[in-house]
MILOPA-5175 format. One record per residue: x, y negated, z of N, C-alpha, C, O in turn; chain; residue number from 1. Coordinates in pm, 1 decimal. Layout:
     n_east    n_north       n_up    ca_east   ca_north      ca_up     c_east    c_north       c_up     o_east    o_north       o_up   chaine   num
          X          Y          Z          X          Y          Z          X          Y          Z          X          Y          Z        A   NUM
...
This chain:
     n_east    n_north       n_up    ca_east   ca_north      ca_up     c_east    c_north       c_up     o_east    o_north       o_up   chaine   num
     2135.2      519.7     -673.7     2128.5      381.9     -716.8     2034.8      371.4     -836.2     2044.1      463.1     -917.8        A     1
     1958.8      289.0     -856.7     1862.6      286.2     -932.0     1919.1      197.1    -1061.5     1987.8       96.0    -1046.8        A     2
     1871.5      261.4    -1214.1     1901.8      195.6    -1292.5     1844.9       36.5    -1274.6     1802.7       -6.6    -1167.3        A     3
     1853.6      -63.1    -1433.0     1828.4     -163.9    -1452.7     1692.7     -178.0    -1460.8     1620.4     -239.1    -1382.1        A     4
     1646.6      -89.7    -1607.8     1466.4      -73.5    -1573.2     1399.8       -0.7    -1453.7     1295.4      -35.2    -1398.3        A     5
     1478.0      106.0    -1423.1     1429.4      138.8    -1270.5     1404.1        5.3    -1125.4     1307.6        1.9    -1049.1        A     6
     1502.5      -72.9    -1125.9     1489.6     -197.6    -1094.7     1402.2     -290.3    -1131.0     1336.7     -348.1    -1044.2        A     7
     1387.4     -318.1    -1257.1     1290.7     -415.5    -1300.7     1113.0     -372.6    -1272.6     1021.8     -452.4    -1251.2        A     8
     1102.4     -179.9    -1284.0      991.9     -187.0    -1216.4      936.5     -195.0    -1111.3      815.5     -213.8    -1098.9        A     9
     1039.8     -178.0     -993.7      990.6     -203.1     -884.2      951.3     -345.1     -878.4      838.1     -392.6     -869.1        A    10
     1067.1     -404.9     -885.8      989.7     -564.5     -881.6      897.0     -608.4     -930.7      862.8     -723.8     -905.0        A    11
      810.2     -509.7    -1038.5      715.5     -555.0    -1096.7      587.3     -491.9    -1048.3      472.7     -522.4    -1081.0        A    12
      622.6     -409.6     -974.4      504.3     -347.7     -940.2      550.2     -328.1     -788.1      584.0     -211.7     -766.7        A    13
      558.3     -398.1     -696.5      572.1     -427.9     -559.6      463.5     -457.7     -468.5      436.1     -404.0     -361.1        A    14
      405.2     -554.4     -530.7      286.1     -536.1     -503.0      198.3     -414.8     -530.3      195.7     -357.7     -421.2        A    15
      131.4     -350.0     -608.4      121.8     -178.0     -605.1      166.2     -153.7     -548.0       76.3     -159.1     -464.1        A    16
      251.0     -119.0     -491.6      338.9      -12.2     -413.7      261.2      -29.6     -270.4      227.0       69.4     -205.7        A    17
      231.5     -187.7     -218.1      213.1     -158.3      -82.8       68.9     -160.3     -117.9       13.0     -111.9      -19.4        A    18
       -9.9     -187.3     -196.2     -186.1     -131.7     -188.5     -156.5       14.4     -176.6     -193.0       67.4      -71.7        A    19
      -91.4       95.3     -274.2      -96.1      194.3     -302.9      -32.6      246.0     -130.7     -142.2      248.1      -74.7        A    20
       51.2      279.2      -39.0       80.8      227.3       68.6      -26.4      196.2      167.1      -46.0      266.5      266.3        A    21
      -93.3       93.3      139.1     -222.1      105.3      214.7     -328.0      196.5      230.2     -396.0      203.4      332.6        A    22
     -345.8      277.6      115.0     -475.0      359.6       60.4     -421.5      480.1      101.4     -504.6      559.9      144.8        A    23
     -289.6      521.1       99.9     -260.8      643.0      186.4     -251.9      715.2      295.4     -206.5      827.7      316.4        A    24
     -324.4      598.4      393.7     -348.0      590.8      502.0     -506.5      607.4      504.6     -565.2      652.9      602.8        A    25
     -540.6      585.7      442.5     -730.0      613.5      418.9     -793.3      783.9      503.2     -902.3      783.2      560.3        A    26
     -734.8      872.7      499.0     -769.6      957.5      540.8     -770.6      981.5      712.6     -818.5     1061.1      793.4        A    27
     -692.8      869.1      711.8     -605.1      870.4      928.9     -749.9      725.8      949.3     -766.8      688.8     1065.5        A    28
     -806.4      683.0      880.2     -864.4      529.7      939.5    -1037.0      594.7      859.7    -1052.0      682.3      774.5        A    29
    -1154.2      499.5      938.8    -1279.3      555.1      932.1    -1313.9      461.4      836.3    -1270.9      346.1      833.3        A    30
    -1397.5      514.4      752.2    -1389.1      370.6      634.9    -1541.6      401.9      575.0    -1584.7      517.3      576.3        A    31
    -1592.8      329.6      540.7    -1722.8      331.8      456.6    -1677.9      274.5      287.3    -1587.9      194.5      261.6        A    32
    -1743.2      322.6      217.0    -1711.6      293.9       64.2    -1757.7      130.9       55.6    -1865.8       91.8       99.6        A    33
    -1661.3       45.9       -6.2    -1716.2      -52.7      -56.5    -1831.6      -85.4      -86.4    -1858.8       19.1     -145.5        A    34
    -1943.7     -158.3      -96.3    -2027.3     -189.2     -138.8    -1951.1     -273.1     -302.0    -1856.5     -349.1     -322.7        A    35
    -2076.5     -192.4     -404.8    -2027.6     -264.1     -566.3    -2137.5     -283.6     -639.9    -2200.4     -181.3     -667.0        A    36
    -2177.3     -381.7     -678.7    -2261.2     -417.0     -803.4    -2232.2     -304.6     -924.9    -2327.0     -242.8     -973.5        A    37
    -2152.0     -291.9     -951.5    -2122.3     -210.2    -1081.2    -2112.3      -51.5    -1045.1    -2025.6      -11.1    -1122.6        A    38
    -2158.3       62.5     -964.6    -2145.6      156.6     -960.1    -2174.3      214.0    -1072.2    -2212.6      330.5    -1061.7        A    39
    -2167.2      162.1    -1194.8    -2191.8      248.4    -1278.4    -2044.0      254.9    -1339.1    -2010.2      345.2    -1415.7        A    40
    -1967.3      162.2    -1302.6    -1812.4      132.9    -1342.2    -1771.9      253.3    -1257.0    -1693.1      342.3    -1288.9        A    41
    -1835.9      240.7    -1149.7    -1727.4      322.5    -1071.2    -1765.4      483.9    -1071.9    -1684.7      574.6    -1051.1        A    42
    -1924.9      501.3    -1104.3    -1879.4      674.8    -1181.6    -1845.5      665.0    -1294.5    -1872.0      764.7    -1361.6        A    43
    -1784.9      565.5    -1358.6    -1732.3      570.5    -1488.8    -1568.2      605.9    -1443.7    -1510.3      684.1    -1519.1        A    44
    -1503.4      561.4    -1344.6    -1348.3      595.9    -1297.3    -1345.6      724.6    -1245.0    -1242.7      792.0    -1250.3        A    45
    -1451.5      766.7    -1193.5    -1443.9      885.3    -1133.8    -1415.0      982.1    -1228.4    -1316.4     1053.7    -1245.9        A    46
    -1550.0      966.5    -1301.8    -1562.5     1053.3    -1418.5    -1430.9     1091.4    -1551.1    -1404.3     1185.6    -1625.8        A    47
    -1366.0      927.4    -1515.3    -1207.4      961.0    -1617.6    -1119.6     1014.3    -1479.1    -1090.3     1132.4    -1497.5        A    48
    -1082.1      978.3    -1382.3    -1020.6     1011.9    -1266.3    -1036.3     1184.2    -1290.3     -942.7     1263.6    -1281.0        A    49
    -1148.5     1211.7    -1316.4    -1197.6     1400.5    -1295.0    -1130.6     1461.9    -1396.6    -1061.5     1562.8    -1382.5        A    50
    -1152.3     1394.4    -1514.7    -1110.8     1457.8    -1666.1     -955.1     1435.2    -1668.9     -900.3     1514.9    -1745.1        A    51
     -866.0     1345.0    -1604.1     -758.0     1322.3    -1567.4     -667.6     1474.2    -1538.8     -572.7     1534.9    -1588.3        A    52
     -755.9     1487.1    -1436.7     -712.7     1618.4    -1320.9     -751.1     1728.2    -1414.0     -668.9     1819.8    -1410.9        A    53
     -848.2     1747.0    -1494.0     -865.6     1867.6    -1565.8     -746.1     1878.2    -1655.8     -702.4     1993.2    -1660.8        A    54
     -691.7     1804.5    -1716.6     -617.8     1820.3    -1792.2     -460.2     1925.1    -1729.7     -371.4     1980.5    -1794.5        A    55
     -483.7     1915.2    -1584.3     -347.5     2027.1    -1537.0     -405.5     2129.5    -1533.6     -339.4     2229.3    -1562.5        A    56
     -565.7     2149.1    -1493.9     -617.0     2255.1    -1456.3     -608.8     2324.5    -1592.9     -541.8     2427.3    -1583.7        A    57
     -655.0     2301.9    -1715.6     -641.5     2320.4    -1833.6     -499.0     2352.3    -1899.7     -481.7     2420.6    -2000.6        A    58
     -394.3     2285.3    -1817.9     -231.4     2316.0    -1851.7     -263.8     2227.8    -2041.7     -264.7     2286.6    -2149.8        A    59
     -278.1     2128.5    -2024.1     -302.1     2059.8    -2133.7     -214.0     1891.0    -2150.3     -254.9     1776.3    -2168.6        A    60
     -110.6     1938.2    -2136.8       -1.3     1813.6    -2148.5      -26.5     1675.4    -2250.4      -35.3     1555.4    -2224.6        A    61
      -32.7     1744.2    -2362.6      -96.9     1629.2    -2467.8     -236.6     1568.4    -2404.6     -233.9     1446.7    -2385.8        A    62
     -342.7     1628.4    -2373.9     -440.1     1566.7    -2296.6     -424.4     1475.6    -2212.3     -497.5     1376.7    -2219.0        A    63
     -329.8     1485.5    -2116.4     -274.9     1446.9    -2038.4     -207.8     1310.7    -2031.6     -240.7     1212.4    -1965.1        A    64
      -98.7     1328.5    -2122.0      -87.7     1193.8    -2212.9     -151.5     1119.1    -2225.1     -124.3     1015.8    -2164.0        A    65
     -277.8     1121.3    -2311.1     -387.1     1049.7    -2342.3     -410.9      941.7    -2240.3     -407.0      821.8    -2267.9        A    66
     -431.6      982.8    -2140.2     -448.8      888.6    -2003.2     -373.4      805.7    -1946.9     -403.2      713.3    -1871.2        A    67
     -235.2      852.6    -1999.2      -92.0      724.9    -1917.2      -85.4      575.8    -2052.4      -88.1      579.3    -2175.4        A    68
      -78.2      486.1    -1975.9      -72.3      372.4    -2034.5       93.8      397.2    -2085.7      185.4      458.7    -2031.1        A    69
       87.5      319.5    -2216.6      222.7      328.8    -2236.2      316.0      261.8    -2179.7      437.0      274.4    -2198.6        A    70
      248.4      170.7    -2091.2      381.5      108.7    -1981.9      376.1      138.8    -1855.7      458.0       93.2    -1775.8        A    71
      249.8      243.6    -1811.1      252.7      311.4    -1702.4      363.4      315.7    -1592.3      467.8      295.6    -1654.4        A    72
      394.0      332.2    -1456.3      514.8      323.4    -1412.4      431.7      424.8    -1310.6      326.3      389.8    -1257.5        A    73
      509.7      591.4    -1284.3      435.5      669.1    -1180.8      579.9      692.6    -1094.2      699.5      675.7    -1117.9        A    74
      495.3      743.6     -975.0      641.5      724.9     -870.3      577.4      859.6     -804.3      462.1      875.7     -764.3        A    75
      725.0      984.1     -805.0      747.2     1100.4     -712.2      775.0     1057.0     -611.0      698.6      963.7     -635.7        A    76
      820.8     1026.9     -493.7      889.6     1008.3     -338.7     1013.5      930.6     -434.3      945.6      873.3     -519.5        A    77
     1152.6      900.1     -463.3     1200.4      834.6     -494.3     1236.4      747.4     -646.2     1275.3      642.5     -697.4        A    78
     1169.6      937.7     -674.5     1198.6      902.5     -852.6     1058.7      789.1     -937.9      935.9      795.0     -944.3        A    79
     1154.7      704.1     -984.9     1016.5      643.7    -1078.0      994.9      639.9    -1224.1     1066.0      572.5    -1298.6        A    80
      931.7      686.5    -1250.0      931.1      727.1    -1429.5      836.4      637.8    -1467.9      731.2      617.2    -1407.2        A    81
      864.9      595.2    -1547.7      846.5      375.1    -1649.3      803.9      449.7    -1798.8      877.2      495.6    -1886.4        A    82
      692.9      443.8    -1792.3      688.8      421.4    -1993.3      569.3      589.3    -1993.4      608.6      677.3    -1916.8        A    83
      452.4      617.0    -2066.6      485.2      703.9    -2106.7      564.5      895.8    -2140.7      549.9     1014.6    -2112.0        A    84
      641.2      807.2    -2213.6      714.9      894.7    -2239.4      770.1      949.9    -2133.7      768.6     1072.7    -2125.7        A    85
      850.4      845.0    -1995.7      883.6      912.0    -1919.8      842.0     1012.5    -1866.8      894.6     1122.9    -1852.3        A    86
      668.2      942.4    -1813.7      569.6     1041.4    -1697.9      585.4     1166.5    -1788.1      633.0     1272.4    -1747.3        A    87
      541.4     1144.8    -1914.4      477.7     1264.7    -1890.5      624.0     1436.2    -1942.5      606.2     1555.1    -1916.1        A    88
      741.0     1375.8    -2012.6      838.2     1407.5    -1944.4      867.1     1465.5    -1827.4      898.7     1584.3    -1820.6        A    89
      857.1     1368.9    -1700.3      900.0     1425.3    -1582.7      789.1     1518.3    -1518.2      820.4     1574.4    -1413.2        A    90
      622.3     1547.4    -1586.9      541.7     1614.9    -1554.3      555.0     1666.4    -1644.3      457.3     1648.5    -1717.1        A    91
      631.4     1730.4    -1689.2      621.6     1885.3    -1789.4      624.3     2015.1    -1758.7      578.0     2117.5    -1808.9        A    92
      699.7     1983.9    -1649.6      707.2     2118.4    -1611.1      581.0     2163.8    -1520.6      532.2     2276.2    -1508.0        A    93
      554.5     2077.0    -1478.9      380.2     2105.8    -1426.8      272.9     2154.9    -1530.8      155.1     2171.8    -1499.4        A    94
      311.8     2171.9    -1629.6      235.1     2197.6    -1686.3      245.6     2308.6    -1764.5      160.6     2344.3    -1846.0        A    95
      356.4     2367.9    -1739.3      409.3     2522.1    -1787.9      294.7     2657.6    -1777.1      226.7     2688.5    -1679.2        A    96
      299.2     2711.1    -1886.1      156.1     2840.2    -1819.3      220.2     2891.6    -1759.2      339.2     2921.7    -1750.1        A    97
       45.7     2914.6    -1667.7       37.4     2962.6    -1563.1      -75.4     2909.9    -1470.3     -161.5     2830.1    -1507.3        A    98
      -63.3     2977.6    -1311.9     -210.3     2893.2    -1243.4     -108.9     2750.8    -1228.9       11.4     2739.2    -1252.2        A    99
     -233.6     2625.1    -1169.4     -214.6     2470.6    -1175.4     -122.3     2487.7    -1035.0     -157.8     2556.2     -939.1        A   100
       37.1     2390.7    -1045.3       97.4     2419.6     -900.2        3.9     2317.1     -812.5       14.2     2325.2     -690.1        A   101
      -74.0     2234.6     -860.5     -175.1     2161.2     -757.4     -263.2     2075.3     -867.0     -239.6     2054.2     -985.9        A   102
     -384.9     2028.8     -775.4     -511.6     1953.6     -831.0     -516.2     1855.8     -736.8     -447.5     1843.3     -635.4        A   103
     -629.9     1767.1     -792.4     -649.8     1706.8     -773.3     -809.3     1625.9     -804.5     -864.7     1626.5     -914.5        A   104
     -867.3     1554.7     -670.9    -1026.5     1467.9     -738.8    -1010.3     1336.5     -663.6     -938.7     1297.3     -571.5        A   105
    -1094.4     1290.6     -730.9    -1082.1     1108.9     -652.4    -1171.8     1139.8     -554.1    -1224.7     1249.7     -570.2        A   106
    -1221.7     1050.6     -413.2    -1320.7     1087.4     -353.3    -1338.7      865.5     -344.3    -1445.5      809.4     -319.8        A   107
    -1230.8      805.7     -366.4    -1284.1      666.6     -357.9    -1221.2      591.5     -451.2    -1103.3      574.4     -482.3        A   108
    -1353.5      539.1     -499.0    -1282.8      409.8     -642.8    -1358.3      305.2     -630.3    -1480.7      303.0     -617.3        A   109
    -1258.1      185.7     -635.8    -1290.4       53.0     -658.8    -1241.7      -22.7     -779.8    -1138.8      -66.8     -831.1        A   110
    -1373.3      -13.5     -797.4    -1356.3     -126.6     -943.1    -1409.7     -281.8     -935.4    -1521.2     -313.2     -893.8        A   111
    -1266.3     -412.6    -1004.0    -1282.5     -509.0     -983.1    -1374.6     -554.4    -1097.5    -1401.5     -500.9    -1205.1        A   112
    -1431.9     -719.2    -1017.0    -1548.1     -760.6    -1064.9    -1588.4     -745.0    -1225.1    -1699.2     -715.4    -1269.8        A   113
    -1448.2     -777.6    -1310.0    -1452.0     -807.8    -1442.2    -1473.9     -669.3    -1489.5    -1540.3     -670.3    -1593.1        A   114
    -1431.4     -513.4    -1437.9    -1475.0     -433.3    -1475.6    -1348.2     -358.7    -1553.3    -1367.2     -253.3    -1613.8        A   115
    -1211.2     -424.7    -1546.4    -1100.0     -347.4    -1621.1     -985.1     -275.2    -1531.5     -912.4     -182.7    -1567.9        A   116
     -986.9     -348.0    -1390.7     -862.7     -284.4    -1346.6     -977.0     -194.3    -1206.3    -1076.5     -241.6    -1151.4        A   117
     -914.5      -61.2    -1185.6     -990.5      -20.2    -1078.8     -844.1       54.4    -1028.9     -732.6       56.6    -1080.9        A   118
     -916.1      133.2     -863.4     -803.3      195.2     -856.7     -882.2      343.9     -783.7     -987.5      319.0     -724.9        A   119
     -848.0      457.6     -784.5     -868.8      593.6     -727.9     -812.6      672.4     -665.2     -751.2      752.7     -735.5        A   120
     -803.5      689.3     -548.8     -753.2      799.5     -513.0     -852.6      913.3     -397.8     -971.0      904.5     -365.0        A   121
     -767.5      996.0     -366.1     -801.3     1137.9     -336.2     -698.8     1267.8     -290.8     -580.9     1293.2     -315.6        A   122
     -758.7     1306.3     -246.3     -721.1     1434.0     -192.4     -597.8     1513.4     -288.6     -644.1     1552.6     -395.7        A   123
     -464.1     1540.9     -271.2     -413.8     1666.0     -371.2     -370.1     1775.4     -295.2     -282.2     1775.1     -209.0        A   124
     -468.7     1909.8     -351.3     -416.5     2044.2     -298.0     -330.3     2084.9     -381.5     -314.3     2048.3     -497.9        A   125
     -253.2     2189.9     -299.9     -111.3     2255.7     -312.5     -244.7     2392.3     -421.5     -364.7     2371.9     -439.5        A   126
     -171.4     2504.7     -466.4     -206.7     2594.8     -531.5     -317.8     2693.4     -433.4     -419.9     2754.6     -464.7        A   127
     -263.3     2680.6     -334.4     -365.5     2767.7     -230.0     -496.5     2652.5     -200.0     -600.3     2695.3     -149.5        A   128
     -490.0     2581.9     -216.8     -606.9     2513.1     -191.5     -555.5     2392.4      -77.4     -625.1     2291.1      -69.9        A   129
     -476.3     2400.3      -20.1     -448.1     2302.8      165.9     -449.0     2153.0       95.4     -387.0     2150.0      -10.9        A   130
     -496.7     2054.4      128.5     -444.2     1968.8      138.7     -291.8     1923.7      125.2     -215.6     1985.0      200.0        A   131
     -241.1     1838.7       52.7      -53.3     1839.2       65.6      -71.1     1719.0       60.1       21.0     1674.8      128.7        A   132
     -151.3     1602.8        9.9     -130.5     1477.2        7.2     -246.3     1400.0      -36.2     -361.5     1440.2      -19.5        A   133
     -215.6     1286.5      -93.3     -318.3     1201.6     -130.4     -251.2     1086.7     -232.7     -154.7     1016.8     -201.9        A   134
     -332.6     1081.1     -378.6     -272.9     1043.6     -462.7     -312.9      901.1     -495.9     -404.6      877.5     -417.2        A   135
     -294.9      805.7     -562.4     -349.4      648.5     -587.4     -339.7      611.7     -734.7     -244.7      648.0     -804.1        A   136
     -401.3      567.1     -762.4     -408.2      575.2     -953.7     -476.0      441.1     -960.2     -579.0      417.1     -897.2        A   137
     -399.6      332.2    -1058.3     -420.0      228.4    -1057.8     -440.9      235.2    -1188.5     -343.5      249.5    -1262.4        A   138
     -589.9      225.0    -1249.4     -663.8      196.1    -1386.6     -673.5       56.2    -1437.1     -697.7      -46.9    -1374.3        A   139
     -644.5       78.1    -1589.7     -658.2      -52.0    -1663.7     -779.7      -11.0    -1787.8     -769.2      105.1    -1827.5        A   140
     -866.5      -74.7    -1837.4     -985.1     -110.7    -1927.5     -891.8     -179.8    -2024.2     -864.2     -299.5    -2032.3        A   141
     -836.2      -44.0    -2118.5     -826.8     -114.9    -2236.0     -801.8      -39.5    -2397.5     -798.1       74.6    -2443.3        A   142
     -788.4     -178.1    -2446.9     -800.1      -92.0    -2601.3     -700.2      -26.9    -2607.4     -607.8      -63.7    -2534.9        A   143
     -678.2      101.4    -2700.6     -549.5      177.2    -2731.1     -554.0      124.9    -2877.2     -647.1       67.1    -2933.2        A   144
     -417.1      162.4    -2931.9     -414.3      141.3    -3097.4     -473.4      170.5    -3179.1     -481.6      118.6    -3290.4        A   145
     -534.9      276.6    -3129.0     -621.3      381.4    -3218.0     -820.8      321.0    -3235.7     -916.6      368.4    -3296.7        A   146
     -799.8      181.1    -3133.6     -903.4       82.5    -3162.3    -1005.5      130.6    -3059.5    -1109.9       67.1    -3044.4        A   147
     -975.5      256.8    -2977.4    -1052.3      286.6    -2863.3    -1081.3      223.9    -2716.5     -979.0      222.4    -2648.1        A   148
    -1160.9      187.8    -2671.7    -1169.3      127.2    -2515.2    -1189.6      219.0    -2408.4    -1292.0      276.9    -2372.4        A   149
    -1041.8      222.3    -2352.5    -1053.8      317.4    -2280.7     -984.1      291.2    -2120.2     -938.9      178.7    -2098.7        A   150
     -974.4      425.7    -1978.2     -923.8      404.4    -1895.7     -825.6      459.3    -1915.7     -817.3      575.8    -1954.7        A   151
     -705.3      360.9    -1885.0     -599.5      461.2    -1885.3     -515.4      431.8    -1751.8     -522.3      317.9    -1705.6        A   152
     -443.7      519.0    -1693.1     -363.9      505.0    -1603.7     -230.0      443.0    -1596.7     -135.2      486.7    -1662.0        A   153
     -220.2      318.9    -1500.4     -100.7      220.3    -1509.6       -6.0      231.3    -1384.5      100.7      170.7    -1375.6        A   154
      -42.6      291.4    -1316.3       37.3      294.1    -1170.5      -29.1      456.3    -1122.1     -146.0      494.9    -1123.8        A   155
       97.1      528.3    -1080.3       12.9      628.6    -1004.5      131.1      681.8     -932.8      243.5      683.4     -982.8        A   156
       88.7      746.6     -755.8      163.9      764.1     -615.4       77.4      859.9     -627.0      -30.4      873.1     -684.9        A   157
      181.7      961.1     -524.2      124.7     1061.9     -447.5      212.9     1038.0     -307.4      331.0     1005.6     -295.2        A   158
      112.0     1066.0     -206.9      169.9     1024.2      -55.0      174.7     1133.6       -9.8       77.0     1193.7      -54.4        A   159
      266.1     1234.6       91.8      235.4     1333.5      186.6      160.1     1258.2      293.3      158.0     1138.3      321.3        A   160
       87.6     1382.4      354.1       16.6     1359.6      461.5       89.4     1439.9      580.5       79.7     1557.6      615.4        A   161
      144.8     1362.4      616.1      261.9     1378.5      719.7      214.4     1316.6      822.3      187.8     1197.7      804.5        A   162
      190.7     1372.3      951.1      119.0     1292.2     1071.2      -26.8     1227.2     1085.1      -66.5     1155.2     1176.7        A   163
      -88.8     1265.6      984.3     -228.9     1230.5     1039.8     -307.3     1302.4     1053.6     -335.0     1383.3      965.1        A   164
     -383.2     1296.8     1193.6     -493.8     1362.6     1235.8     -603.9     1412.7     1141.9     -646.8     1330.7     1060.7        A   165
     -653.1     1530.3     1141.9     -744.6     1534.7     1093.6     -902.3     1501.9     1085.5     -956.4     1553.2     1183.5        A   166
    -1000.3     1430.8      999.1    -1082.8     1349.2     1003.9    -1210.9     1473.3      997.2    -1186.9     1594.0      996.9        A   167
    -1342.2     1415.5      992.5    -1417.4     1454.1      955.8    -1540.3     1377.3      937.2    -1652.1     1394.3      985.8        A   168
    -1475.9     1250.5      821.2    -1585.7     1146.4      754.2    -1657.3     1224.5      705.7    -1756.5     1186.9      643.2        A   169
């Protein structure tokens, strides 16, 4: 049974859930990249999307941090961790030394017109390298306290890839 704020984020982020939902299916359907005026926005998501992922490869938790919005809301298969503090909490132990238990790269990002909210996802391998899923990261363009303009991560899924054919876009 899900707490009260566990409750309140779903309803707030319901919408996410089924984009995010949609995009996990990206690998089973033939797709061409958006066409964008701003590709420079969008190797700009990539490029934080990449440094994102380094931060496990690195086993660099505080780094890591850096990137979750403080009202962030990330979702395991049932569990949803709200705030921060939660994520990066419930990703601690991922980050224990040792080799990375999985990685991760974006391979598609769309960034909207105004240039603040985008979203990324991509491929996540298991430690051996396989494929295990595909992750969705919903970016916000904004200031932190510290007076910086930055991307930080506000929504983020990981989907198994359970039943779909394999592609070769």
């Amino acid at each position: 049974m899900l707490d009260t704020q566990a409750r309140q984020a779903v309803r707030l982020v319901r919408p996410l859930i089924a984009l995010l939902a949609a995009t996990a299916v990206a690998p089973c359907i033939a797709q061409t990249a958006p066409s964008d005026p701003s590709q420079a926005a969008v190797r700009e998501v990539m490029d934080v999307e990449r440094a994102f992922a380094r931060t496990m490869a690195d086993r660099d938790l505080k780094a890591f941090s850096g990137f979750v919005a403080e009202d962030a809301v990330f979702r395991s298969g049932e569990k949803f961790q709200v705030g921060r503090a939660a994520v990066v909490e419930g990703w601690r132990d991922w980050f224990q030394p040792g080799p990375p238990p999985f990685s991760w790269e974006p391979d598609r990002v769309t960034v909207d017109k105004a240039g603040v909210t985008a979203v990324s996802s991509g491929p996540v391998r298991g430690s051996t390298g396989q494929i295990v899923s595909r992750f969705t990261t919903i970016w916000r363009k904004q200031t932190t306290p510290d007076g910086e303009t930055r991307w930080q991560a506000i929504v983020d899924q990981g989907v198994p890839l359970i039943g779909c054919a394999s592609t070769n876009h």
